[in-house]
N, C-alpha and C positions, 0 to 999 in steps of 0.2 A: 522527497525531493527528486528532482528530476533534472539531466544535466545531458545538454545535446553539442557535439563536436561536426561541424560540417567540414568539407575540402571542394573547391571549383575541380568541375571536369577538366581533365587535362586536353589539351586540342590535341589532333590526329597526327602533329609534326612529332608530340613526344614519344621518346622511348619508354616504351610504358612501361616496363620491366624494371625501369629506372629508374632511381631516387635521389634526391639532395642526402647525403651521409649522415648531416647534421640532424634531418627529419624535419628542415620547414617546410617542408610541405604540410604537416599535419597541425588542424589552426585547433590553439583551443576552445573550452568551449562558446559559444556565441549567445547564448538563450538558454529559457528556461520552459519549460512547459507546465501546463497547471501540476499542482501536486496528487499523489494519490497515494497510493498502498504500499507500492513498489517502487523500490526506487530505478531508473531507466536511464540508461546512458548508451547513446549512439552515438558512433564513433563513422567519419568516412573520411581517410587519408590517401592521398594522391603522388606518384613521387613525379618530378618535372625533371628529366634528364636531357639534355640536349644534342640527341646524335643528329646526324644526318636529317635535316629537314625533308619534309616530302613536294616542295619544291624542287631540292634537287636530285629526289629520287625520282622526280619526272622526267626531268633533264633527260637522268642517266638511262631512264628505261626507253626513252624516244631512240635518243643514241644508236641502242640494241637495236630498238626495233626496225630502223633506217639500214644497220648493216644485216640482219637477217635477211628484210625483206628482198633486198635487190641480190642478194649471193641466190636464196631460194629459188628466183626467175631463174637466174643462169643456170641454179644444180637442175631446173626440170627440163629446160632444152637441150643440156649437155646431155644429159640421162635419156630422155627419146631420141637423140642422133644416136647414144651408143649403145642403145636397149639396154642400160643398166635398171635394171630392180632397184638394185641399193641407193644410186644418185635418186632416184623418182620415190622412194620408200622415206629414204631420210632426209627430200625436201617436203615431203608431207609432214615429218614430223616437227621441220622447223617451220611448217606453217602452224601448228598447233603453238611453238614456241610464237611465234608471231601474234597470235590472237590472244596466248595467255599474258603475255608484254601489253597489247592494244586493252586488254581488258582489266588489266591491274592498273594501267594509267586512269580507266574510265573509273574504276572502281574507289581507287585515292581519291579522284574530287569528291567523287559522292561521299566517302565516308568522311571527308572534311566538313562536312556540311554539321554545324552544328544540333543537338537534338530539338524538336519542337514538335508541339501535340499530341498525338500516343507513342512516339519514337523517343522512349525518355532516354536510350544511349544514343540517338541518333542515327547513321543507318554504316557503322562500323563493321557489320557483316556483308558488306556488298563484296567486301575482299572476299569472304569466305565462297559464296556463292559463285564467284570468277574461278576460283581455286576449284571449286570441285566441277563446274561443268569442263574445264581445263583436265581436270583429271578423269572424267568420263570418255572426253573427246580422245586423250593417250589409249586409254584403255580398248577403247572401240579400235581404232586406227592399228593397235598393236596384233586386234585378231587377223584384220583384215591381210595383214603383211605376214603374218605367221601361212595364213593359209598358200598366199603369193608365193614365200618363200618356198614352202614345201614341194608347189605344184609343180616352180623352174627346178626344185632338186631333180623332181622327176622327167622335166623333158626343160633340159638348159637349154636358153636363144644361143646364138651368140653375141658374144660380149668386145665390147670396144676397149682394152684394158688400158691400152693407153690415156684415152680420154677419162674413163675412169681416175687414174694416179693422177693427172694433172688437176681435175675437179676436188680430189680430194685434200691435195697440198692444199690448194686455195681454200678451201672449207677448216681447215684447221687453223688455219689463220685468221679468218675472219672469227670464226669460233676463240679461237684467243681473245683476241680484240672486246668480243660482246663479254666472253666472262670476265674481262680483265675493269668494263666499265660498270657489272652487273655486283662484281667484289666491293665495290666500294659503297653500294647503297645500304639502306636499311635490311637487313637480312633476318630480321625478327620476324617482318611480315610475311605474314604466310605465301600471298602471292608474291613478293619477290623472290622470297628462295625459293618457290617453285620453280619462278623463270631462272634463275640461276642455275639449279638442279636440272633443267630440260637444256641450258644450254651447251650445261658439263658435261651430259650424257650426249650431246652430237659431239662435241668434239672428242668423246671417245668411240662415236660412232666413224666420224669422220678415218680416225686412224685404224678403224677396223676396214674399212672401206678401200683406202689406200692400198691397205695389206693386201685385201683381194684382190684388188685392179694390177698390182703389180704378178700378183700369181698368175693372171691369166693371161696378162700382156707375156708374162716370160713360158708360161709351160701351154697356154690355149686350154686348161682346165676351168670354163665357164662356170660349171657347179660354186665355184669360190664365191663368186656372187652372190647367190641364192643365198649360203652360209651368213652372209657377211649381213643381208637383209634382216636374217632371222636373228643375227645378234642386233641388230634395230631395233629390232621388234619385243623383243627379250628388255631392253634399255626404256621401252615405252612401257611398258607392262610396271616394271620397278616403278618409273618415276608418277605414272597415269597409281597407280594402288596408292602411293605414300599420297595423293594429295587427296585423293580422296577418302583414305584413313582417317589424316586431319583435317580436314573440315570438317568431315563425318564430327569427332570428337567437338569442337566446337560447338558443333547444332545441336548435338546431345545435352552439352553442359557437362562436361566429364571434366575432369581435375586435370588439368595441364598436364604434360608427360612426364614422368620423374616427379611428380607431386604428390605425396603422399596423406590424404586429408585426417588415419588415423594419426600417423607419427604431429601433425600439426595439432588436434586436436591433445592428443597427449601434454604436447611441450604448452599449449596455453592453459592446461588444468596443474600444468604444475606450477605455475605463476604464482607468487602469494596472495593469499587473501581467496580466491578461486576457489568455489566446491565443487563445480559441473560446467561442462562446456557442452552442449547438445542443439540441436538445427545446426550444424556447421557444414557450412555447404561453400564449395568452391570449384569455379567455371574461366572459362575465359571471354569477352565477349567479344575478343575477335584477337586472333593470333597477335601473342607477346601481351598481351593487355589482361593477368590473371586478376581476379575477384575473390573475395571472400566477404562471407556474413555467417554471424552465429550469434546465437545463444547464450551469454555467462551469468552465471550464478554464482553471487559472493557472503562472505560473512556479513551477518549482520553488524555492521557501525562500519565496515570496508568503504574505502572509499570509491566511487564506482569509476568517477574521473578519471583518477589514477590507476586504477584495473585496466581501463580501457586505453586509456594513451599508453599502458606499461606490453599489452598484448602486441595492437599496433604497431608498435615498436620491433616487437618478437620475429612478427612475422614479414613487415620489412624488410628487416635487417638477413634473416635466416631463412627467408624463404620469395624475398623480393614481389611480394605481394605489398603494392602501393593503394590500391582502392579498397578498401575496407568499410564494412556496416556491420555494426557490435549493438547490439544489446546488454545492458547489463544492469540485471536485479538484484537486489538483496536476498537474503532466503529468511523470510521476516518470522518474528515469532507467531503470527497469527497463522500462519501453514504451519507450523510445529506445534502448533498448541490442539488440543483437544475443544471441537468444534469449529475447527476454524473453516475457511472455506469450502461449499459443496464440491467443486471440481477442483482436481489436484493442478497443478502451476504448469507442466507440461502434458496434457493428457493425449494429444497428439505431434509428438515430439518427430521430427521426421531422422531418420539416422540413427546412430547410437549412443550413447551419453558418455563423457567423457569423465573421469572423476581425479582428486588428489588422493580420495581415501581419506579425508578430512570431513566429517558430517559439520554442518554449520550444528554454532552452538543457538537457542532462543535467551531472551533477556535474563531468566533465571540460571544459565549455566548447563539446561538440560539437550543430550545431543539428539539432533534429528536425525533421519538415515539419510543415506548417500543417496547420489541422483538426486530425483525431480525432488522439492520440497513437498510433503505432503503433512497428514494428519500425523500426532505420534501414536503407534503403535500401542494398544493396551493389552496383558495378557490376563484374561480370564481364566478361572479354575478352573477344572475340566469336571462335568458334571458325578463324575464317579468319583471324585477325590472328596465335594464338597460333606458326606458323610465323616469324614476324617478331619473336620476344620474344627478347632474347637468352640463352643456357642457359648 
């Protein structure tokens, strides 16, 4: 028998991390497929949480992006009247915040776009792809300003300190402002908290900058500047690595952060009825939005429906994983039996098998080994004994 459970793709608004508590998201099953040997039960369960739409995470990132853009013009004129490094260094960096804001808005329409043709998730990774040329562009930007900084350590311009402090008040301000509109949006997504994260970090630049501007308006120690650059440039380095970290992990297919795929595989083989959990693979396919699919092998007469919605559920609930695809076979007596099929049931198994330590029993009561179902085991005498058998 064969028993199939589907769930609709959630659209791009949902919190994909998110779930109805009750679990309707997860439909029973709908269909049957022809019968064969195995019994097979695929499971894909969705959760639909309703945070913050990405409508109005457009809204809020325009917002940002209207008050960066125009403070940025003013910190680069401010900054070449008063030869500041620091104003001309950390409005480069809010041009990077600028561009990664302009490119996370382009990148939400595109990933809303529903899947069609060979984009069977659709193109939900354009976020990722924004996030990491965002985080390359920090990264680059940060050497360029380290080297800047160093050179004014060596031969300081003079510095306008004045102008410097009053740029800076204004820069924290407006820097409030954008993190205060950037706080309220979806924060799962990768490129928003990046923009968020680039925006935290000017406004902690911002107050480093002040600090210097005011050093040298009061003592004429220029060098302050340079310092103040290089803690820029130190702030770009952090935020330009972390996004590029994560995305990196995304395009890998690497298990979410804090996701541990043996501890999950564990807790689904301890489930009842369960002999091995093995292919268990879990990814994300685009920031907040984790996946899973595996492998399960259960007792023979187990019901597989109920294995499968019981896992689901598991992982749901305890590991907030909503999009699920289960397999799930019986461990039948014809792999337990003597003769039974030439290749064993998982002969390329990717990963490592998960077990209860429960061997399925076959129709007569006789146990098979753990892991993959195979042939059973016969022991033969050993040819030196066979003189010793009585005839």
């Amino acid at each position: 028998m064969s028993e199939t459970g589907t769930g609709h793709e959630p659209p791009y608004e949902t919190a994909y991390e998110t779930a109805h508590e009750d679990l309707r998201g997860l439909r029973r099953g709908t269909g049957q497929a022809p019968g064969h040997g195995r019994g097979h039960g695929h499971g894909h369960g969705h959760g639909h949480g309703h945070a913050v739409s990405a409508e109005a995470d457009r809204r809020l990132l325009t917002g940002a992006l209207v008050l960066i853009l125009g403070f940025m013009a003013a910190e680069v004129v401010v900054g070449v009247v008063a030869h500041s490094l620091a104003l001309v260094s950390d409005a480069g960096h809010m041009l990077t915040d600028a561009i990664a804001i302009a490119f996370a808005i382009v990148a939400m329409r595109i990933a809303a776009r529903p899947p069609q043709g060979g984009f069977t998730y659709g193109l939900k990774r354009a976020e990722i792809i924004s996030a990491q040329i965002n985080g390359i562009t920090l990264l680059l930007l940060s050497v360029w300003f380290v080297y800047e900084g160093v050179r004014r350590l060596i031969e300081p311009p003079e510095v306008a300190g004045a102008y410097v402090v009053a740029t800076g008040i204004a820069g924290i301000v407006v820097n409030l402002a954008a993190t205060w509109l950037l706080s309220r949006a979806n924060r799962s997504s990768l490129n928003v908290e990046g923009a968020f994260q680039h925006i935290l970090n000017d406004l902690f630049a911002f107050i480093a900058t002040t600090v210097a501007g005011a050093v040298v308006w009061a003592t004429g120690w220029s060098r302050a500047d340079a310092l103040a650059a290089l803690v820029v440039a130190a702030l770009m380095l952090k935020a330009g690595w972390g996004l590029v970290r994560d995305s990196g992990r995304v395009f890998m297919e690497a298990a979410p952060a804090g996701m541990s795929p043996a501890e999950i595989g564990r807790r689904t083989a301890a489930l009842e009825h369960v002999v091995e959990v093995h292919d268990l693979h879990i990814w994300e396919v685009t920031s907040g939005y984790p996946a899973m699919s595996a492998h399960i092998l259960v007792s023979p007469g187990a019901d597989c429906h109920a294995v499968r919605q019981a896992a689901q559920r598991m992982v749901h609930d305890e590991y907030g994983i909503a999009h699920t695809t289960l397999q799930v076979d019986h461990a039948p007596p014809d792999l337990l039996a003597i003769g039974g099929p030439a290749e064993p049931h998982c002969a390329e198994a990717h990963g490592p098998a998960h077990t209860n330590g429960r061997p399925p029993e076959d129709a007569s009561g006789r146990r098979g080994p753990n892991g993959c179902p195979g042939r059973r085991r016969i022991r033969f005498p050993r040819p030196d004994r066979l003189s010793d058998r009585p005839t």
